[in-house]
Structure formats: C-alpha cells, structure tokens
C-alpha positions in Angstrom: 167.6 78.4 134.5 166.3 76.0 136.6 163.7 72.6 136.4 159.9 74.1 136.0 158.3 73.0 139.8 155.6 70.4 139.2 152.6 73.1 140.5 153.7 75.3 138.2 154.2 72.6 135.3 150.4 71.6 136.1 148.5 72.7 132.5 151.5 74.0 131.0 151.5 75.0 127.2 153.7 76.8 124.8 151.6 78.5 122.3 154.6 79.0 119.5 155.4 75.3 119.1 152.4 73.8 121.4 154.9 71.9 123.5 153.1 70.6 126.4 156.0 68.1 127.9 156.5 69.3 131.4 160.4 68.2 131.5 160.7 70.4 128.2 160.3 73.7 129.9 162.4 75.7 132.5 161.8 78.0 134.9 163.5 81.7 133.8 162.6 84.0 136.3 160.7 83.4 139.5 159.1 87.0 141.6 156.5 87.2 144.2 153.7 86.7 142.8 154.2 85.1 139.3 157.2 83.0 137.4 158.6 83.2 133.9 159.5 80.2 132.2 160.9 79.0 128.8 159.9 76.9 126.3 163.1 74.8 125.5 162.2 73.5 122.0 161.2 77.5 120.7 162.8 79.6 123.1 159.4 80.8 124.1 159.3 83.0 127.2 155.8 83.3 129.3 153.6 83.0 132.8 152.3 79.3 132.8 148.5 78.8 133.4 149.0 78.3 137.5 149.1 81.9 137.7 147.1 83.2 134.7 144.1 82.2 136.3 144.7 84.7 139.1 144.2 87.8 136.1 141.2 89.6 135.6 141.1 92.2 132.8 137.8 93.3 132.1 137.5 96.4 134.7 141.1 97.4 134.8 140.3 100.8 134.0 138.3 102.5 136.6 136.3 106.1 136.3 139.2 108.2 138.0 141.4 107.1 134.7 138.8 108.0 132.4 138.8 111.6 134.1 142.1 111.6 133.3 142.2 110.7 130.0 139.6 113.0 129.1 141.4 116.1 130.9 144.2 114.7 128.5 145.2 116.4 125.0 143.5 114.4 121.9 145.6 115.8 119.4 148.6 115.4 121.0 147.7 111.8 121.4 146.2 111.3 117.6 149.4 113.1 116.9 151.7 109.8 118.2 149.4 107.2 116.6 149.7 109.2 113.4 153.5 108.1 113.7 151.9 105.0 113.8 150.1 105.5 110.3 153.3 106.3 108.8 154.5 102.7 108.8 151.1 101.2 108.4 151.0 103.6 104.7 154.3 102.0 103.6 152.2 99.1 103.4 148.7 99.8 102.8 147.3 103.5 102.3 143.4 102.7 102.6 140.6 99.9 103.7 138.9 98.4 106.3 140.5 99.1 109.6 139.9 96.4 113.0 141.3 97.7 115.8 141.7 94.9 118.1 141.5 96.5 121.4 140.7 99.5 121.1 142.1 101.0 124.7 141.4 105.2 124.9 140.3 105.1 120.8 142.7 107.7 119.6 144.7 105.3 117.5 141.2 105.0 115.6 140.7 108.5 115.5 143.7 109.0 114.2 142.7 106.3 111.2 139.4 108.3 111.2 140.9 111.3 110.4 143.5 109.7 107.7 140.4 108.0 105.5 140.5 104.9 106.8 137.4 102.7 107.5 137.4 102.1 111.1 136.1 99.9 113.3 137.1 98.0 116.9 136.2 96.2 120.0 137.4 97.3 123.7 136.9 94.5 126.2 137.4 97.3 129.3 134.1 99.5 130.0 135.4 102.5 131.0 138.2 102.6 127.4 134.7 101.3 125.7 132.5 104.0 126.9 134.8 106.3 126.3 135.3 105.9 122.6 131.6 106.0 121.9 130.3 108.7 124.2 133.2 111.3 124.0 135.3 110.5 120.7 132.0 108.9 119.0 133.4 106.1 117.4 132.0 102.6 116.0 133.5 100.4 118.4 131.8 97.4 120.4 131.8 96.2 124.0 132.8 92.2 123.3 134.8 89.5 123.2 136.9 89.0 120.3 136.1 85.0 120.1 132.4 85.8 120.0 133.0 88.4 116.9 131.3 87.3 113.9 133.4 86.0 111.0 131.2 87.0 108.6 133.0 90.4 109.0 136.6 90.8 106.7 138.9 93.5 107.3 141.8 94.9 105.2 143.6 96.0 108.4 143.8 94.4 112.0 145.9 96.3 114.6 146.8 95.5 117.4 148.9 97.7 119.8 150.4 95.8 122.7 147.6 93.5 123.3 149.0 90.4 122.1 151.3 89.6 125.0 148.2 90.0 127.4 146.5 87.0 125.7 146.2 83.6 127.7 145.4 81.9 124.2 147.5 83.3 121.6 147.6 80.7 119.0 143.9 80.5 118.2 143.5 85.0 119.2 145.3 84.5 115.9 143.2 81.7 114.3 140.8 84.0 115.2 142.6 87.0 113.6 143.1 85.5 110.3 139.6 84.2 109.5 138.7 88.1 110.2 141.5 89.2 107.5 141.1 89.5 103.9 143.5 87.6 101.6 146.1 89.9 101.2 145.5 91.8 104.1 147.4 92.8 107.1 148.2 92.3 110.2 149.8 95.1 112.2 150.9 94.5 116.0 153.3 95.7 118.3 154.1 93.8 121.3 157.3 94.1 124.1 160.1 92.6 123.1 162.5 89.9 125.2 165.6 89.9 123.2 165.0 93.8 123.4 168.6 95.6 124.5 166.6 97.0 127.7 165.2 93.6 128.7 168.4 91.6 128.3 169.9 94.5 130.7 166.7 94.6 133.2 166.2 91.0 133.2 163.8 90.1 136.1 163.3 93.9 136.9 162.0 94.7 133.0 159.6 97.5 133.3 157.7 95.2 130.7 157.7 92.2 132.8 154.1 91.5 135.3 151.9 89.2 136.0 149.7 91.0 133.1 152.2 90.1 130.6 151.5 86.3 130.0 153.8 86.3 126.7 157.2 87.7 125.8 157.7 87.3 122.2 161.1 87.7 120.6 161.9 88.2 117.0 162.0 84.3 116.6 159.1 83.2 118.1 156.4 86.0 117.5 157.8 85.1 113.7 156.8 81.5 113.9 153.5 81.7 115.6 152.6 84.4 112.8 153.5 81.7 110.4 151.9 79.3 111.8 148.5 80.9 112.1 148.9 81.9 108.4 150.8 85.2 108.2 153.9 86.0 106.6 156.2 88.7 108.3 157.3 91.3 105.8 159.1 93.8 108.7 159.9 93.9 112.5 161.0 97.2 113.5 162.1 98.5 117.4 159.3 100.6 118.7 160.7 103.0 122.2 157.2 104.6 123.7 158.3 107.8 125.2 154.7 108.1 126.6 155.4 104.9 128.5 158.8 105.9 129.7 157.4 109.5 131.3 154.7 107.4 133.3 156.8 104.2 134.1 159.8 105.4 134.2 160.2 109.3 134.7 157.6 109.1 137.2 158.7 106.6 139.6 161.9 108.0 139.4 161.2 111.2 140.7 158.8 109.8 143.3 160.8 108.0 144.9 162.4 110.8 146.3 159.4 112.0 147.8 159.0 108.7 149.7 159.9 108.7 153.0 160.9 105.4 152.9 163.7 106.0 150.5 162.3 103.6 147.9 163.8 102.4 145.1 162.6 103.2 141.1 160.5 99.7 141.0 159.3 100.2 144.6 157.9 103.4 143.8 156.4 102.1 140.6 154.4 99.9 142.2 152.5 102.2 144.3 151.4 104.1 141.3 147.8 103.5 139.4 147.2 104.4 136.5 144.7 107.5 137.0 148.0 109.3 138.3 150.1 108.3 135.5 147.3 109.7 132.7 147.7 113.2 135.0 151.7 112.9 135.1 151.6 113.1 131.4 149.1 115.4 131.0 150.9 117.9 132.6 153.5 117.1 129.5 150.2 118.0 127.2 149.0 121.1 128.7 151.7 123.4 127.2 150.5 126.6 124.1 150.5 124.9 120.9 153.5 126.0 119.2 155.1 124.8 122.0 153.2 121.2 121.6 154.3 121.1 117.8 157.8 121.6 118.4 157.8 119.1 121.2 155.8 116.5 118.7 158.8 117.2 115.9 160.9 116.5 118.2 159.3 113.6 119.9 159.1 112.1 116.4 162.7 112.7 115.9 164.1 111.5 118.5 161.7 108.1 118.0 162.7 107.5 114.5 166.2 107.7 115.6 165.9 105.5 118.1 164.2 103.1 115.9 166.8 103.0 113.0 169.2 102.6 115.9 167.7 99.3 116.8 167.0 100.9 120.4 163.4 100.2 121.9 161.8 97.7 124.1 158.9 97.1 122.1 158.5 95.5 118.5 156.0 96.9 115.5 155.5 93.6 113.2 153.9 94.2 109.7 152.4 90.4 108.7 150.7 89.9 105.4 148.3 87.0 105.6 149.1 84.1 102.5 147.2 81.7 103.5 143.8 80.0 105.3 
C-alpha cells in the first residue's frame, strides 16, 4: 500500500475510529474510476469523499427492472428471505419490524407473512412503488435522517445497505435512537476479510464505486459499539441469487462476445433489468420442481455458512445503551 495522493486525501474521514489525519491513511487499491484506501489506526477499508460525490442513488432502478421484477417469482423470493427469518427467530420471534431499505419489499413480505409488524422506507422510486402498488405494503418514499424518532422499533434490518452509506457513523446514530432498549439490530453487509475477497482483491465482485465501505469483522464490530450496539453473532452469508446474476451470467456471456471478453468485462456491460430476467428464468420452473431447488438452495447455503465460506456477513447487534 502506497501514501493516500493529496486530492484524494482532501475531506478524508474514517467513520470506525473518525481518524481524519491525512498521513494516517493509505491508498489500497486504485481502478479507473474510484480508489480504495485504508484507515491505518482501525484497518478500515473504503472510497474517500473525492469520489463519493460523483454517486447518485435515488433513481438507480429504472422501469425496465421493475418489469422484471414483477415477471419474477414472489414466493420463490419470500422463500430466500424466510432463510433470513430463521436467524432473525433465534433471536427474537415477534415485534416491530423497520426495514431500512426496503429494495423489491419481499424481505417484508416475508416478515408479513411470519407475524411480524412491518414497516420500511425505500429511497429508490421504482423499489418504492413497487412495494406499495403491487405487494401493498406500508413502506414510505424518504430519507432515513428525516424519519421521525418519535417512532421505536423492536427490529431494524438492514440487508446490504450499510456499505452504500457515505455517513455511517451517524446512519447508525440514527439507527439507534429508532431502536427499543433491548432491541435489535440485524444487517448484513460484504465482507473484506471474506476468503473470496482476499483471493479477488481489486477484482472483488463486491468492490465499485457504489460500495463506499468494506467492513471486516473488526471494524463493523467497533462502529456497532460505538454507536451503542453490542454484537452477539457474525455469521458468513454466500447469496446464490447474486452469484447467478454476477457471476454465472457474465461468465457465460462472455462467450457470446465477439470480443472475447473477460468475466469482469462482460459484467460490466450488464444492467440490472437483464440480470432480474437471467434469474427469472431460474424461477419459472413447476413447483415441485421450485421446492426441491429451494431445499436444496437452503442446503447448500447453510453448509456454506457453517463452513465459514461466503462473501457477505449477517451481524445480529443488541442495542445496550443510548
């Protein structure tokens, strides 16, 4: 690792340990359009504010990936949040549910379905109108800082949303004046000292400019802690939905390119409207043959997970203090 170049050093903050000394951070990974750098007091990996500025995320979901979505299988999909649900019920069985980005909804309806009192807020118009026009669920089109606190949840989830957050540290200032004492905090979030990111490095499937933060065990402990929550469980998380639209996907692409790209070239080109219809055609299959592919989906996930093998980490945090 290399000195952090004094354009890229302009602003910069580490919201684990909120190190702002220039000449204490160093630059990880530089690509084409954004740069990785580490936080040498916490170890805290993330895209400094010089190129954060250049992200917009309010519209990132267009109408063509709504068509898709909705062409898609809904209880296939409430079927991998229920997996979800498991590990949540470990901890708490019932209560008052905040999903925190709310994406597509189905996590929620899945919640819905299970008794819990749900509720969320999707920043993204077309996930938003979705979730209240087809799947007819209480969420709201706003900001999260603008939520009132008056409101108090038993439950806040949060499913890779965290690592898209320019200011983590007060998101979850923010988070914990919106949790009950005693409640939880639920999140899962890609994870840097992950087996496939060590081996990947630079080329991470994980890794864009949308990622701002890459939390390891270490630091997405202490910035839990210090915004009030104690961690009771990190486990590995491997999204095989992910891996047939990022990875399958490209992969067999690229052999219809006829430019003889490579995996990450051929990622690239693809939006996200034709990775929803990739895996659709995964959901479209007679229902016996969907349950046996769920078992065995769920199977092969739990195995993974005891294994330690995943890119992604699911943290249960109990909030102990104010």
């Amino acid at each position: 690792m290399s000195v952090v170049p004094a354009f890229m050093a302009k602003e910069i903050f580490c919201c684990v340990c909120s190190n702002t000394n220039s000449e204490k951070f160093s630059l990880k990974y530089q690509k084409q359009n954004f740069a990785v750098v580490t936080c040498n007091i916490c170890s805290h990996h993330f895209i400094p504010h010089y190129y954060r500025k250049q992200i917009q995320y309010t519209q990132y979901k267009n109408a063509d990936v709504t068509a898709a979505v909705r062409a898609g299988n809904n209880w296939v999909k409430i079927q991998r949040h229920k997996l979800r649900f498991k590990f949540i019920q470990k901890f708490i069985k019932s209560g008052k549910l905040f999903d925190l980005g709310a994406g597509w909804g189905h996590f929620m309806l899945a919640g819905k379905e299970l008794g819990y009192d749900v509720y969320g807020v999707e920043i993204s118009e077309q996930p938003y109108l979705y979730c209240v026009n087809d799947l007819k669920l209480p969420v709201d089109h706003i900001d999260f800082f603008e939520m009132n606190e008056s409101k108090k949840f038993d439950i806040i989830t949060m499913w890779d949303v965290l690592e898209h957050i320019d200011k983590a540290d007060p998101f979850l200032q923010k988070c914990n004046k919106l949790t009950n004492m005693g409640g939880y905090l639920f999140l899962q979030v890609p994870q840097i000292d992950s087996y496939f990111a060590k081996k990947h490095k630079d080329n991470w499937k994980m890794m864009g400019l949308d990622h701002v933060n890459y939390f390891s065990k270490k630091t997405i402990i202490q910035i839990l802690e210090k915004n009030g929550y104690q961690v009771l469980k990190i486990k590995s998380s491997f999204e095989i939905k992910l891996f047939i639209m990022y990875t399958l996907l490209p992969f067999f692409k690229k052999f219809k390119s006829p430019n003889k790209q490579t995996t990450i070239e051929a990622n690239k080109t693809i939006n996200a409207a034709e990775r929803q219809q990739y895996f659709n055609k995964f959901t479209s299959k007679p229902m016996w043959q969907l349950k046996l592919a769920v078992f065995i989906h769920n199977c092969i996930y739990n195995t993974l997970s005891f294994l330690n093998i995943g890119e992604e980490m699911m943290v249960v945090a109990k909030k102990t203090k104010e």
